[in-house]
C-alpha positions in Angstrom: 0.0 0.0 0.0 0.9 3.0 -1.1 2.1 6.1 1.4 -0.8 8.3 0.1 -3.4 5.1 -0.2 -2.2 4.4 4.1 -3.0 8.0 4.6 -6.6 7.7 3.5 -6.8 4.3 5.6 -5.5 5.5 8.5 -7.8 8.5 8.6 -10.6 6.2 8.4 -9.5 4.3 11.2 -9.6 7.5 13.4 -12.7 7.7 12.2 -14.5 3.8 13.2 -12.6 3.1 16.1 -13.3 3.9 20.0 -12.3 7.1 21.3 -8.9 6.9 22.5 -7.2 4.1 20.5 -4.1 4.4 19.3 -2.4 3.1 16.2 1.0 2.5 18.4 1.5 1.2 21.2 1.5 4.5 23.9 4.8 5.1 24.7 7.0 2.0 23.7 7.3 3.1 20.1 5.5 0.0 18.9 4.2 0.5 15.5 1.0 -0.5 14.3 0.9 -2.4 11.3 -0.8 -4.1 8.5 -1.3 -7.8 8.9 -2.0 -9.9 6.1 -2.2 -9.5 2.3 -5.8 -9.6 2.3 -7.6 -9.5 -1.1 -11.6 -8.2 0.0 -10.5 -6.9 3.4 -7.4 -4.5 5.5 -6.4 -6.2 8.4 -4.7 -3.8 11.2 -3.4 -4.2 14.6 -4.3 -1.4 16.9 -4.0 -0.6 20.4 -7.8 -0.1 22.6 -7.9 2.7 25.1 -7.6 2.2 28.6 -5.6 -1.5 29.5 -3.4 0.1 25.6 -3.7 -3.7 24.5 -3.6 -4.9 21.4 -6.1 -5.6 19.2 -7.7 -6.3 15.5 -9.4 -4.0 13.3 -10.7 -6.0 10.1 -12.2 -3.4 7.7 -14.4 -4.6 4.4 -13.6 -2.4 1.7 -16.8 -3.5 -0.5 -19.9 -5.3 0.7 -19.2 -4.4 4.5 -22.9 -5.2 5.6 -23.0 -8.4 4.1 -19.8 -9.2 5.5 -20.8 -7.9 9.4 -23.8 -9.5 9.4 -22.4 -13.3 8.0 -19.9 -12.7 10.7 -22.4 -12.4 13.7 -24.4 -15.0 12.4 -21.5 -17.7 12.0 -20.1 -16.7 15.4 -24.0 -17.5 16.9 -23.6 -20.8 14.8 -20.7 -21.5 16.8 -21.6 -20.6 20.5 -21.0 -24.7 21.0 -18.1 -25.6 19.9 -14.5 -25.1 21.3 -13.4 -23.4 18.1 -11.1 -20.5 19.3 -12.2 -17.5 17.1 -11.6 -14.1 18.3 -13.7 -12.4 20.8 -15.8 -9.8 19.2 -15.1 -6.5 20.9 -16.9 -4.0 18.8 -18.7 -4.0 15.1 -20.6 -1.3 12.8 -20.6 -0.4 9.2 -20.0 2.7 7.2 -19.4 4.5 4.1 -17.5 7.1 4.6 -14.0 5.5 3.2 -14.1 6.0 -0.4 -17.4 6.0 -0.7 -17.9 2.3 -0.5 -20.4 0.0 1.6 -17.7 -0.8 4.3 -17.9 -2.9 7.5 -15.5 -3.4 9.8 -15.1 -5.5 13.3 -12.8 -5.1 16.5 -11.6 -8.5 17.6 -9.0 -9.7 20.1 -5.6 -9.8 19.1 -4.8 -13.5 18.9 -1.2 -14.5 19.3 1.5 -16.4 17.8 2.0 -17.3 14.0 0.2 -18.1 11.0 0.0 -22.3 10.3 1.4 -21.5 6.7 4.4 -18.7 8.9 4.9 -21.6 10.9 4.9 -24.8 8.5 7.4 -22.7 6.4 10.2 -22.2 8.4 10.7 -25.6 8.5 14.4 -25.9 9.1 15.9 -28.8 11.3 16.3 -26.6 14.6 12.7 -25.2 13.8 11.2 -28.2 13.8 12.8 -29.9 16.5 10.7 -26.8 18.9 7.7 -27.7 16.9 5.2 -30.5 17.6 3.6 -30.5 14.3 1.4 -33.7 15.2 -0.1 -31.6 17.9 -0.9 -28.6 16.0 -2.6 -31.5 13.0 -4.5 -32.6 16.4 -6.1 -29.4 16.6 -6.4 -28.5 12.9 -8.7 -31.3 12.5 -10.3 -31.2 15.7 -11.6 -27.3 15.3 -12.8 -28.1 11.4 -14.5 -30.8 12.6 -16.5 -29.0 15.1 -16.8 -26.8 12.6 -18.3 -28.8 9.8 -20.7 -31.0 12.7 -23.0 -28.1 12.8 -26.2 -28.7 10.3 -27.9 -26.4 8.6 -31.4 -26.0 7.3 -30.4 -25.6 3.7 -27.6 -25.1 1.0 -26.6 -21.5 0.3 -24.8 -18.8 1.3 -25.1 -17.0 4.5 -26.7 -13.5 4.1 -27.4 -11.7 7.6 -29.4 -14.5 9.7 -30.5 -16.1 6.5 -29.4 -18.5 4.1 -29.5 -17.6 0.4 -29.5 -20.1 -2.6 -31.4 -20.0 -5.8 -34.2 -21.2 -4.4 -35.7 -22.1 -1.4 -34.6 -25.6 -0.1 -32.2 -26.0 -3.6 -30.2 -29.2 -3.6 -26.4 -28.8 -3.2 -26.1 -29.6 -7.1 -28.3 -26.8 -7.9 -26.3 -24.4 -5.3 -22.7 -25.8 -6.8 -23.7 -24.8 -10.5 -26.0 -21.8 -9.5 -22.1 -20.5 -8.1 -20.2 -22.0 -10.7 -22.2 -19.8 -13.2 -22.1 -16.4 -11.0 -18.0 -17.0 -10.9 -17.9 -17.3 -14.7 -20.5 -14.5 -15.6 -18.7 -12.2 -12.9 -15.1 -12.9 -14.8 -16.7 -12.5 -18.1 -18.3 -9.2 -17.1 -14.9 -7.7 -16.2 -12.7 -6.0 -18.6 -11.0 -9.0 -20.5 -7.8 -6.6 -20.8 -7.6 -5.6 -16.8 -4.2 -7.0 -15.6 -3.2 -8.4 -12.1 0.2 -9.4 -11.7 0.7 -11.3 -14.6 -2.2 -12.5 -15.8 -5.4 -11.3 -17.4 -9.0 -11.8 -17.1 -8.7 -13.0 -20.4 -5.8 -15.6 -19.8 -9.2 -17.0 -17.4 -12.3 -16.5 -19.4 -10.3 -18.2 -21.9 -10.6 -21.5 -20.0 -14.1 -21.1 -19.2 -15.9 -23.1 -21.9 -14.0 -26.1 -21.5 -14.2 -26.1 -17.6 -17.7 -25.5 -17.9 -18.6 -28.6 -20.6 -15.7 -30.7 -18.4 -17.6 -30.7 -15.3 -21.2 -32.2 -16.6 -19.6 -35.9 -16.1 -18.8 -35.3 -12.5 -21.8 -33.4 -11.6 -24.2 -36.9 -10.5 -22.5 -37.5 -7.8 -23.5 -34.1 -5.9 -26.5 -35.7 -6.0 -25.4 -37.8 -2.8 -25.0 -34.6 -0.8 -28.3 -34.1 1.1 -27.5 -32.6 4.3 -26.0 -28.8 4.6 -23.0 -28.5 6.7 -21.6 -25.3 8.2 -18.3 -24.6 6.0 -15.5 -22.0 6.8 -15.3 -21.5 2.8 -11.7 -20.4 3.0 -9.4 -22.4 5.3 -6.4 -21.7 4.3 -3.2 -21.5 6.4 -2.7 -18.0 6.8 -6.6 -18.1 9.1 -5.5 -20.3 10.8 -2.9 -19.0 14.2 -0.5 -21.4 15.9 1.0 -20.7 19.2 3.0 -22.7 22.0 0.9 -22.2 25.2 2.4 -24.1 28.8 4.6 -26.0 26.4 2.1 -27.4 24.1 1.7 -26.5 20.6 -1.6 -25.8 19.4 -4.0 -24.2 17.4 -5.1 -20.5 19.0 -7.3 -19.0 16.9 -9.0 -19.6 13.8 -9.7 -16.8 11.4 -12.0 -15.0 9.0 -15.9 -16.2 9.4 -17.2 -14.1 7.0 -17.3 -16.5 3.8 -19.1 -19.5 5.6 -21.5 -21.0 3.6 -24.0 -24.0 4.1 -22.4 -26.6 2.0 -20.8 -29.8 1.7 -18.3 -29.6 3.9 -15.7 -31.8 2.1 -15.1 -28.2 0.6 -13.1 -27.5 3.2 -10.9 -30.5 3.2 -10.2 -29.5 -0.5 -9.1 -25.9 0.7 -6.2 -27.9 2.9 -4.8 -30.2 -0.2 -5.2 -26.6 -2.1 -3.2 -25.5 0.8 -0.6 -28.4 0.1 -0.5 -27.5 -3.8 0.7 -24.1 -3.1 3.4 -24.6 -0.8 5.3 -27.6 -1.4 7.6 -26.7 1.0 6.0 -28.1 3.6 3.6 -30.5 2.2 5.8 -33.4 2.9 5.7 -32.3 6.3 1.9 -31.9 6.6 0.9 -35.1 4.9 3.8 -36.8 6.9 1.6 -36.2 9.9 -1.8 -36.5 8.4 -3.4 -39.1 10.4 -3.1 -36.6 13.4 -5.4 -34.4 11.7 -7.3 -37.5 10.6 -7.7 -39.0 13.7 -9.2 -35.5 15.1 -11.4 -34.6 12.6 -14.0 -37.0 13.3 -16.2 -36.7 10.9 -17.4 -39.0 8.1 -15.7 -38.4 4.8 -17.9 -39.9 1.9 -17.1 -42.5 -0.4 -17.5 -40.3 -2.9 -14.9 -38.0 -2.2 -12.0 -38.6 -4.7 -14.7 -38.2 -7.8 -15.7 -34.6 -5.9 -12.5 -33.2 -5.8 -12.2 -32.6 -9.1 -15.4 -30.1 -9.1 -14.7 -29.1 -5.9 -10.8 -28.0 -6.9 -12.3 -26.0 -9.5 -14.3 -24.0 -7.6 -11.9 -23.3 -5.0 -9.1 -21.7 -7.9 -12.1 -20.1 -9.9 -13.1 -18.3 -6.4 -9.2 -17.2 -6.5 -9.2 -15.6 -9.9 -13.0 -13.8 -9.3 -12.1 -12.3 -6.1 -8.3 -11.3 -7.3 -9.5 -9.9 -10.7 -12.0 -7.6 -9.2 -9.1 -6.2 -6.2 -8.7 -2.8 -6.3 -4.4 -3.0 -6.4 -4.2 0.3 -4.4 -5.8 -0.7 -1.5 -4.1 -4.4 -1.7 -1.2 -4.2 -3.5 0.0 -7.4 -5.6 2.8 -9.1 -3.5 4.6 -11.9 -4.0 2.7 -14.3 -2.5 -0.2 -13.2 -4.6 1.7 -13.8 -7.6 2.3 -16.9 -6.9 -0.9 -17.9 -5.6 -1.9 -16.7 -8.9 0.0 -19.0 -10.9 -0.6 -22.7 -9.2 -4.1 -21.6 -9.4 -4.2 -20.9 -13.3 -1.8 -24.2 -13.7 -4.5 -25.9 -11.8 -7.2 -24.5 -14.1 -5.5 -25.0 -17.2 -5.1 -28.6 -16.8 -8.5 -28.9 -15.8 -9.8 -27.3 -18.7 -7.8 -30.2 -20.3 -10.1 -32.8 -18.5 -7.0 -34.2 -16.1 -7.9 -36.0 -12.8 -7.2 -34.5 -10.1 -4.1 -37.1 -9.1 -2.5 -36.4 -12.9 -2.3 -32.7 -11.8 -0.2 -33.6 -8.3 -2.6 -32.3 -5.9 -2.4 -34.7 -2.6 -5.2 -36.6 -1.6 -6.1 -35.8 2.7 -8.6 -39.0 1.9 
């Protein structure tokens, strides 16, 4: 971000937060700072009045009442599980930042490091202070608990409400009804607007040939009759790992807002996505899989390995919709983005050339 485009978000921090927070820490010089590179959202670390303790602000710069109000919803979904999110200090919307619908939401400050931070630095001494089968313990515990909670319908959270095409639609009808509003979204954008190094055209170009390749492998959504709470983007940098009285752990999960009623094998697909785009560790992680396994407690259907193909489609589609439409001042194109960008397209590409999901590399968690 830009010196000029920090100015701007800064000055609408003032604006939102509490009356006396700071954006350092008071009087030790501690900086605030930007915390992730988020694509739909500005993550910041700030400092609440009073106790001067540290603290999330997560502003949505577009859609910010949808976003509040799937966030309060999910967290009410979740008042029974042990899932450690972050306590909700303060929320509200506004549109006084640009001129957009934004949202934003104060939420403890959860410490330690990202699972993707920590997976990474995966050198010998590293890993020697790092119980990875632990941490897998609680990865699959949390989704678990996650995924147990039913829903009355397929769709996607809206407020207190869940939205599909229509009321009570199948999860075949909800899977293509999004399929189609990722492709008419892309095709609706400029087919010359560059991100980092690709187009929207280098995507719409695949678009017929995913589109016709995924009529054989639609049947079998047909077995998926009952709607499952789904994070809808668990990926390793929502997911915080800390060492807490010696015991390595999972301390906070991240980022409620895109929960959707589901199948929630989608979420097991996000982790192998996970495992596709940083092979450094995904020796490591599958190494320890039956920790995860063993936690997640949950049945996984028989039908799982033909799902994964439609399923890994939708997940690197979602990528190139939200990432195509990112305004670059606010969330500037880093490297990770870049390439995050290009093992999605690869993945894309070949499935546009009809490859199974094992021909492409992508490990299997079942």
């Amino acid at each position: 971000m830009n010196e000029e485009k920090e100015l701007v978000v800064n000055n609408f921090i003032k604006k939102i937060v509490p009356e006396g927070t700071f954006l350092t820490r008071s009087g030790s010089g501690e900086q605030s700072n930007f915390l992730s590179d988020g694509i739909i959202n500005i993550n910041k670390k700030i400092f609440l009045p009073n106790d001067n303790s540290p603290a999330i602000l997560n502003v949505f710069s577009a859609d910010g009442s949808k976003n509040i109000g799937r966030e309060l919803y999910t967290r009410h979904l979740m008042e029974n599980t042990s899932v450690p999110i972050q306590r909700l200090i303060e929320h509200g919307r506004s549109n006084v930042f640009v001129g957009r619908d934004c949202g934003f939401l104060i939420k403890e400050y959860k410490f330690g490091k990202t699972l993707d931070e920590v997976l990474t630095n995966n050198s010998r001494e590293h890993l020697n202070q790092v119980d990875i089968s632990s941490i897998l313990s609680d990865l699959g515990l949390y989704l678990g608990q996650i995924n147990s909670v039913v829903l009355p319908a397929f769709g996607k959270i809206e407020n207190f409400n869940i939205v599909g095409p229509y009321n009570q639609c199948t999860w075949k009808d909800y899977y293509l009804y999004r399929l189609y509003q990722r492709m008419t979204k892309l095709e609706s954008l400029p087919h010359d607007k560059k991100v980092g190094n690709f187009t929207v055209k280098d995507i719409t170009n695949l678009l017929p040939k995913l589109f016709a390749n995924t009529h054989s492998y639609l049947p079998i959504l047909e077995q998926v009759n009952v709607p499952h709470l789904a994070h809808g983007d668990f990926h390793f940098l929502n997911i915080i790992a800390s060492k807490k009285d010696e015991k390595w752990g999972i301390s906070g999960i991240l980022d409620l807002e895109n929960m959707i009623a589901a199948d929630p094998e989608v979420d097991l697909i996000s982790i192998e996505s996970q495992m596709n785009l940083s092979p450094a560790y995904r020796d490591l992680f599958m190494s320890n899989i039956d920790n995860f396994k063993n936690s997640y407690n949950q049945p996984v259907s028989k039908h799982y390995q033909e799902k994964r193909w439609l399923y890994h489609l939708t997940w690197s589609l979602s990528y190139f919709e939200t990432i195509m439409q990112m305004d670059t001042d606010l969330h500037p194109v880093t490297s990770p983005i870049n390439h995050y960008m290009k093992k999605h397209f690869e993945v894309l590409e070949k499935l546009s050339c009809n490859k199974k999901i094992n021909d492409i590399g992508i490990p299997s968690l079942y």
